[in-house]
C-alpha positions in Angstrom: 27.9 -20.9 -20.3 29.6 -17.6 -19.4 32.0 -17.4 -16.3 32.6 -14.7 -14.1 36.2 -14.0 -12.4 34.0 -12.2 -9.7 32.1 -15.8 -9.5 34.7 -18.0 -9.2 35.7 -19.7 -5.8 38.0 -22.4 -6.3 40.7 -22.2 -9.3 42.2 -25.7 -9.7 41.9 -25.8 -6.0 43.9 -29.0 -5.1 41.8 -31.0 -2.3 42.8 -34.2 -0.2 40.6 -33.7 2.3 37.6 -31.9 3.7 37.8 -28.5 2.1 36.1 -25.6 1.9 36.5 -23.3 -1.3 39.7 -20.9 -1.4 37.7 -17.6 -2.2 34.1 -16.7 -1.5 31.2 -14.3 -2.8 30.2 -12.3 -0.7 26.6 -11.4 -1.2 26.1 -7.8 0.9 28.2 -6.2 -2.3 26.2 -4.5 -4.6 25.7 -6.8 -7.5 23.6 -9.0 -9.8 24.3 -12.9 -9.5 21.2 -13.6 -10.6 19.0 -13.9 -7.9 15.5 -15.2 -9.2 16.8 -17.0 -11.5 18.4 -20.5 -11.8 21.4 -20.5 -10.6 24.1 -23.3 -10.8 27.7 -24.3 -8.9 29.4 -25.5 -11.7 32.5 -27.9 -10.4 35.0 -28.8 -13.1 37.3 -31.6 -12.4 40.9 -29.9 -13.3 42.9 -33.4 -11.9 41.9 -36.7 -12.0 41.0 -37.7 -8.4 43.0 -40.4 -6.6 43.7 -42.1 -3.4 45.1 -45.3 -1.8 40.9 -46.2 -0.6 39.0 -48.4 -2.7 35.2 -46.7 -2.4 36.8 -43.2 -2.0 33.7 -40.5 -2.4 33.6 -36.6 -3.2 30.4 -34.6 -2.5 30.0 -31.2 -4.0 27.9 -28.7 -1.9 27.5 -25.1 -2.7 27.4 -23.8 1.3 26.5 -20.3 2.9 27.8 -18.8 6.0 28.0 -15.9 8.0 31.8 -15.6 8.5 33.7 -15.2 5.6 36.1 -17.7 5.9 33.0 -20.0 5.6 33.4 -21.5 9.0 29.9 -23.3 10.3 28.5 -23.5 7.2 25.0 -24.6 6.0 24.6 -26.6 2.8 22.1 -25.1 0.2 22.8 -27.7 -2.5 24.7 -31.0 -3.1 25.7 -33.4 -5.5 25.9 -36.4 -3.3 28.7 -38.5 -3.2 30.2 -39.1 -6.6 33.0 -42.0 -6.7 36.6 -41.1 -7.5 36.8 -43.5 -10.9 33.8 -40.8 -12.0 35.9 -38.0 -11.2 38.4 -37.7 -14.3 40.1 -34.6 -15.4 37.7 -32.8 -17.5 34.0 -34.2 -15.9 31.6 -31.6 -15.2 29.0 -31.6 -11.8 26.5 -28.9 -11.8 24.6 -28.2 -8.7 21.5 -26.4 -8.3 21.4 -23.1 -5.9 18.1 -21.9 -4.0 16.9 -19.1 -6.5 16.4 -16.6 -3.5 19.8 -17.2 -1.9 20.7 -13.7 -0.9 17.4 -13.6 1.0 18.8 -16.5 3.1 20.2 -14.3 5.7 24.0 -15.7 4.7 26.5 -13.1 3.9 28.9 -15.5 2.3 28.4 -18.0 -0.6 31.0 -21.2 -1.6 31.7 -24.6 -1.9 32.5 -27.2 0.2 34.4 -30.4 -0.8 33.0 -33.4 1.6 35.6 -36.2 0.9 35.1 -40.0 2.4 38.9 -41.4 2.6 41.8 -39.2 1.6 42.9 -38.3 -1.7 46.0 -38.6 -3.3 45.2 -36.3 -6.1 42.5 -34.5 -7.2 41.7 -30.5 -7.9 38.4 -28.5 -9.2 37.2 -25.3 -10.3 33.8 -24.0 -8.9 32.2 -21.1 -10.7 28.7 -20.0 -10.3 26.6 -19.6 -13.4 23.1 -18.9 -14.5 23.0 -21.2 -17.3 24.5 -25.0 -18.1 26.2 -25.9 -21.4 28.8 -29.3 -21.7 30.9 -27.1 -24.1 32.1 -30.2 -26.4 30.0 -29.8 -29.4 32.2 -31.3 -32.2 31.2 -30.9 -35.8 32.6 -33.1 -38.6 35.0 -31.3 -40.9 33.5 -29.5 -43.9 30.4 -28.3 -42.0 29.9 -24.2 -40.6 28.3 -23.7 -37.8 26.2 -20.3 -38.5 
C-alpha cells in the first residue's frame, strides 16, 4: 500500500466525540486520486480507544461535501459501528469509496468519526489509497524474501 501526504486527512487525529477529519481533499484541484479505480479510506487506529461506556461504538465513514470545512456532509462509505475493545492501537479498517467520486458533484472528500458514548482515548489516521495491504508479513529468520 503506498500513502500519499496529499491524501491524508486525519494524522493521529485524537477523537472523543463526533468528529469530522482535520484536513480534506479537495477534488476540483487538478489531480489523479484514482478515479475509476477502487479506491479505499484506510483508517489506522494510532491510540487504543477508551471510554467510561460499556457498548461504546466508532463508525468510520469516508463523507463528501460542498463546503470545505465538511459541514452537511453526505456519507459515501462506512464501516458500521465497530466496538471500542476492537479498536486497539495498531487495527486497520478499510472502507470502500464510490469509484466515480469526483463525478458526485462534492467538492470536498473526508472522514467522519460517528461515535455512540464518549471516548476517553482514542486517535486515527485516515489516508486514501488505491490498493489494500496488512503490512505485517513476518518471515522466520534465515529465509530472503526476493
Amino acid at each position: 500500500m503506498i500513502t500519499d501526504k496529499l491524501l491524508r486527512v486525519s494524522t493521529a487525529q485524537a477523537v472523543t466525540t463526533d468528529a469530522v477529519s482535520e484536513d480534506t481533499i479537495d477534488l476540483s484541484v487538478a489531480r489523479d486520486i484514482g478515479e475509476g479505480k477502487d479506491l479505499y479510506m484506510h483508517f489506522i487506529v494510532d491510540e487504543t480507544v477508551t471510554s467510561d461506556t460499556g457498548g461504546s461504538t466508532v463508525t468510520f465513514n469516508v463523507i463528501g461535501s460542498t463546503a470545505a470545512n465538511l459541514g452537511s456532509p453526505v456519507v459515501l462509505g462506512s464501516s458500521g459501528p465497530i466496538v471500542k475493545t476492537d479498536l486497539v492501537a495498531g487495527k486497520r479498517i478499510a472502507v470502500r469509496i464510490n469509484p466515480l467520486i469526483g463525478s458526485l458533484g462534492y467538492r470536498y472528500l473526508g472522514a467522519q468519526y460517528d461515535v455512540s458514548a464518549t471516548l476517553t482515548a482514542g486517535k486515527f489516521t485516515a489516508d486514501i489509497v488505491e490498493a489494500i495491504q496488512d503490512g505485517q508479513k513476518f518471515y522466520r529468520s534465515g529465509f530472503t524474501v526476493v
